[in-house]
N, C-alpha and C positions, 0 to 999 in steps of 0.2 A: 431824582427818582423817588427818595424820601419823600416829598413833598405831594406825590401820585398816591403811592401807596399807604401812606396813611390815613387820609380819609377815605379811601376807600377800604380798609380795614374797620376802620371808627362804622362806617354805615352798615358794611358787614356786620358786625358785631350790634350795633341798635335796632338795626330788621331783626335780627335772631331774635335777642330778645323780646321784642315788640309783637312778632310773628309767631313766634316758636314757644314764648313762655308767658306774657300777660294777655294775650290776648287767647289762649286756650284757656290758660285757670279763670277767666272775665267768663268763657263760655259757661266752664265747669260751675259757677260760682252763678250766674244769672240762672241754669237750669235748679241748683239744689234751692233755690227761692222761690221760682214760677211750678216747677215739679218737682219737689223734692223726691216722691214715692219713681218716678221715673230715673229721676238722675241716681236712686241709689240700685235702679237694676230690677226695679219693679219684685221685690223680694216677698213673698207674703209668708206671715210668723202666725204660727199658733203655740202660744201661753209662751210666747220670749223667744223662741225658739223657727229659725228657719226651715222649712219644711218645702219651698222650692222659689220658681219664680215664673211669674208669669208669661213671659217673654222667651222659655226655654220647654221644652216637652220632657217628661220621663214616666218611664214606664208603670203603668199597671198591669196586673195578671192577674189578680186576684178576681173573680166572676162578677163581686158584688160591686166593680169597679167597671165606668167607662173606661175603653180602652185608647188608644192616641192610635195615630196610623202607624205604622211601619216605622222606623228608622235606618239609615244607612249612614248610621255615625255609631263609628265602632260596634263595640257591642249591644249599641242600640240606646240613643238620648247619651252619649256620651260628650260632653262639650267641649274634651279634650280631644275628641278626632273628628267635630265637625265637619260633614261635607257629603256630597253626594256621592252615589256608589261612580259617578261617572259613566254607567252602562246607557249605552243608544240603543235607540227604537229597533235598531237589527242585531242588538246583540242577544245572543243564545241562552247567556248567564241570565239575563233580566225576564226574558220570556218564561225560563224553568223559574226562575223564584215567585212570576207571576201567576204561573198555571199553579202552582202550589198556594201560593196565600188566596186564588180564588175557590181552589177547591173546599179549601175552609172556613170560606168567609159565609158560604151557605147558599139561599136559595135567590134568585136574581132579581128584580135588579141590584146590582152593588154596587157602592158610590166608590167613583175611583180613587178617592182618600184613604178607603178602608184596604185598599191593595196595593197602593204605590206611596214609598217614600218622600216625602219632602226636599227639595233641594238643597239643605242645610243638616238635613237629618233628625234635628232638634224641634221640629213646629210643635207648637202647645195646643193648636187648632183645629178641630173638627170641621167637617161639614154639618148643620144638623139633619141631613140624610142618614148621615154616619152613626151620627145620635141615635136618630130614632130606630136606628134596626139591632141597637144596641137596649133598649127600655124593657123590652119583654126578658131579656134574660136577667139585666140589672134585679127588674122586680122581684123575680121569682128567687133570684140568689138571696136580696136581702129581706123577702115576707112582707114585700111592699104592695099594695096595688098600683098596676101599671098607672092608673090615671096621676097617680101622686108624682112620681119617678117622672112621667112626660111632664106634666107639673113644672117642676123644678128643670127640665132640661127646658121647656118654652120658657123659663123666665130667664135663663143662661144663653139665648141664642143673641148674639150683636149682630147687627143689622149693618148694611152698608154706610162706610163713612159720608155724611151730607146725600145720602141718600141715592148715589151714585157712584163711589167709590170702593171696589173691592168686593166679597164676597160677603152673604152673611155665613156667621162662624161660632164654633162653640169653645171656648177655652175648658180643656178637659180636667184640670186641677182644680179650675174652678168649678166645676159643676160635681165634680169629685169629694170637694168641702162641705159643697154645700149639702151635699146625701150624708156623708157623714155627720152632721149637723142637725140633719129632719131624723136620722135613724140609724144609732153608731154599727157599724160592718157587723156581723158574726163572726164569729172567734172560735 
């Protein structure tokens, strides 16, 4: 019976390894070479300093700020309760939190980014719809002219992947640096 079960242990144990631990750190390790900025979480730093990532949404409030859509993670961009609210197209909960965030969003059309959550809760991603009906107040919060502000949100919008893949999209942290950058926030 020795004879059975020890190579069959021996290969147990060499798939594990094999499986389980060089050939994940070969992945880990080919990605920090080919994409370092991706393998480390796609982090972006201003003056040494982390200040978020791109691959993750969190909140702005402030007026002089693009806003992200909704969240339904935790109390909103929180990465520690990622997830969606779970509520279906017939539930009551989601219809009341939607007649309320339309009633606010203002006058119509509105893109349905700007009123419904993300399935993760965390998306970094606009529509630039979502953008644009956001430019006139950015402007006026920070004493900009509007043409500058559209500006800067046309040159932030990505386009679909190979020209057919996905939506085009605004990364709101990014385009958020970038205003702070042409014209620092009021204080």
């Amino acid at each position: 019976m020795t004879s059975h079960l020890r190579p069959a242990f021996v290969l147990l144990v060499l798939t594990t390894l094999i499986l389980g631990l060089a050939f994940p750190l070969g992945f880990v390790g080919v990605g920090a070479v080919v994409a370092p900025f991706q393998a480390g979480g796609s982090l972006i730093r201003q003056n040494g300093v982390v200040i978020g990532s791109a691959l993750l949404g969190q909140t702005f409030t402030k007026p002089w700020y693009f806003q992200p859509r909704p969240s339904a993670a935790g109390k909103g961009y929180d990465a520690t309760s990622s997830g969606g609210s779970n509520l279906g197209p017939t539930s009551a909960a989601l219809a009341t939190a939607l007649k309320a965030r339309v009633a606010t969003a203002g006058p119509a059309p509105i893109p349905a980014d700007s009123v419904t959550a993300s399935a993760s809760g965390l998306d970094p991603d606009i529509s630039p719809a979502n953008a644009a009906r956001q430019v006139a107040r950015v402007a006026a919060a920070r004493h900009l002219p509007v043409a500058q502000v559209q500006s800067l949100l046309d040159q932030h919008v990505v386009g679909r992947l190979l020209g057919f893949i996905g939506e085009p999209h605004v990364n709101v942290l990014g385009l958020n640096i970038a205003l702070d950058a042409a014209s620092p926030p009021p204080t």
